[in-house]
C-alpha positions in Angstrom: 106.8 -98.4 30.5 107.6 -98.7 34.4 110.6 -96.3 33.6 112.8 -98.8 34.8 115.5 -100.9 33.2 115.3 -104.5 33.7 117.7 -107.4 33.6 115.4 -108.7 30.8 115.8 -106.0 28.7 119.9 -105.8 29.0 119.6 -109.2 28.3 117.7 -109.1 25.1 121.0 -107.0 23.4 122.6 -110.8 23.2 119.8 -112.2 22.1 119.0 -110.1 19.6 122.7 -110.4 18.1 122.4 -114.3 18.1 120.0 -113.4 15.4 121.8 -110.8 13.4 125.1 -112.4 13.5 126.9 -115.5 12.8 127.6 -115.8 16.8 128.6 -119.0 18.2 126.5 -120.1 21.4 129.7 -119.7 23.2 130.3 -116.2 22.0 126.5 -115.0 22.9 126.5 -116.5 26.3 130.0 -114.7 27.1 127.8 -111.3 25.9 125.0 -112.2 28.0 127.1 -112.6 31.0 129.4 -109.5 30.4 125.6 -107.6 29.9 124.6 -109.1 33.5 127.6 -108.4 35.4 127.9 -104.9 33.3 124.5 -103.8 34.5 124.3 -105.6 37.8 127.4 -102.8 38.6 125.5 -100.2 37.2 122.6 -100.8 39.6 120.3 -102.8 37.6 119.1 -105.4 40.3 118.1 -108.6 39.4 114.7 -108.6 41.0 113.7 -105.0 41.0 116.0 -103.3 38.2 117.4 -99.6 38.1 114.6 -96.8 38.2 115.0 -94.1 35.4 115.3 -91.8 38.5 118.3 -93.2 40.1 120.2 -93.8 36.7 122.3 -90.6 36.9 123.6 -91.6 40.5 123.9 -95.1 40.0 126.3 -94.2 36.6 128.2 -91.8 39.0 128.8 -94.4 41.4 129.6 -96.6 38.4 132.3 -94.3 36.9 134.0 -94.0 40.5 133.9 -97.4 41.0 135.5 -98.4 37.2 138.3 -95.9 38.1 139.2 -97.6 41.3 139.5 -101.2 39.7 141.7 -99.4 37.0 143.9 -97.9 39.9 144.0 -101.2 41.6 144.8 -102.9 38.1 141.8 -104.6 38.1 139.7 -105.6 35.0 137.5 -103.1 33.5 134.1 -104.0 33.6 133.6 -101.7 30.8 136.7 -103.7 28.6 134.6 -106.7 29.4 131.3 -105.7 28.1 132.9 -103.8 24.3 135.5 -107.1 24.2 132.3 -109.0 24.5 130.5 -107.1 21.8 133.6 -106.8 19.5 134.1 -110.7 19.2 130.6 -111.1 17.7 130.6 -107.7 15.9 133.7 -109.2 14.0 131.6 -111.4 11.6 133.9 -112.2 9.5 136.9 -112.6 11.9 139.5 -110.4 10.5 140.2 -108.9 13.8 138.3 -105.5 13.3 135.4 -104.4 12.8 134.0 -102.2 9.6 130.8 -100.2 9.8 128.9 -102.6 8.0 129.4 -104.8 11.0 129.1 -101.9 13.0 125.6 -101.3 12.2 124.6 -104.5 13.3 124.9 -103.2 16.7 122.6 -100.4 16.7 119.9 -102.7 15.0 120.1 -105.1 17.7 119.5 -102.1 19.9 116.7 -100.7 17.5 118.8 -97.7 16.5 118.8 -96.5 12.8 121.8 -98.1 11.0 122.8 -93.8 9.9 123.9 -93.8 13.9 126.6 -96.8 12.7 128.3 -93.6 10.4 128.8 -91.3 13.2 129.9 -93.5 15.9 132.7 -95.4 13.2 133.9 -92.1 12.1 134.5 -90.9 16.6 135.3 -94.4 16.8 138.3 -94.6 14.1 140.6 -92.7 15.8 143.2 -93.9 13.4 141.0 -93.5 10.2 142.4 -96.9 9.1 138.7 -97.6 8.1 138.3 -100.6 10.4 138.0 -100.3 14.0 140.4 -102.3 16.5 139.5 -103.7 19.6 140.8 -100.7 21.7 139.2 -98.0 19.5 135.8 -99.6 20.8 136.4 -100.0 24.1 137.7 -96.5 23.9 134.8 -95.3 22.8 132.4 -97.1 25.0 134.4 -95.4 27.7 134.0 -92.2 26.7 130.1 -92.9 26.7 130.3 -95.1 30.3 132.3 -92.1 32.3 132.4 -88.9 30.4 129.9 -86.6 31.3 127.2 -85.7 28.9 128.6 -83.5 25.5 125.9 -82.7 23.0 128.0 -83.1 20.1 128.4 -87.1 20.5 124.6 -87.0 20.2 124.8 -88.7 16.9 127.3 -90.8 17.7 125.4 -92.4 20.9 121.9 -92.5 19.1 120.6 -89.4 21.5 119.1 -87.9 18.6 117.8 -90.6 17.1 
């Protein structure tokens, strides 16, 4: 590897759910474009994308920049990219999502499905056994602007 991240490579997340899931066109091209703009804000340029180097400045600036468009009651970029993931997760449109779902995700990002256990069980803050769409995007905040806490490794796929 370069030790870059590439627009390709974000890109590929959709892709790969379009063959996991029973996603509508529509639903993977709303994916692929909350994956582009996501990662274009975290730095990944089109042309060049982010160098491994630079990640841990560009997801400062990130963070900073998510907290102003919250304080100016703007959309959250991060809403956008778990909303976009929830509505294919959901396969079988009930509304929520269950850890069988769940581990669809971390196969399309080549994570062992064990990883789906640990992040349902942070992610459930209720413990209703499903997760609802803010209990993702919850999460996936914690991940996007919470500094680093070794105890979510399981729950983020660090340790796998």
């Amino acid at each position: 590897s370069d030790e870059r991240m590439e627009m390709d490579e974000v890109l590929y997340w959709p892709d790969r759910m379009r063959q996991l899931v029973n996603a509508t066109d529509e639903q993977v091209e709303k994916m692929r474009h909350a994956c582009k703009t996501f990662f274009w804000h975290k730095g990944v340029d089109l042309e060049h994308g982010l160098h491994r180097d630079d990640w841990v400045e560009a997801n400062r600036v990130f963070a900073e920049a998510e907290r102003e468009r919250e304080r100016r009651g703007e959309p959250s970029l991060i809403a956008l990219l778990s909303n976009s993931y929830y509505d294919v997760l959901d396969d079988d449109g009930d509304g929520t999502v269950d850890v069988e779902e769940l581990k669809t995700m971390m196969k399309a990002f080549d994570v062992p499905q064990e990883a789906a256990y640990t992040f349902f069980e942070k992610a459930d803050t209720d413990k209703s056994g499903k997760l609802e769409r803010n209990e993702l995007v919850h999460l996936f905040r914690k991940f996007w602007m919470e500094p680093y806490d070794p105890q979510w490794d399981g729950v983020y796929a660090f340790k796998y």
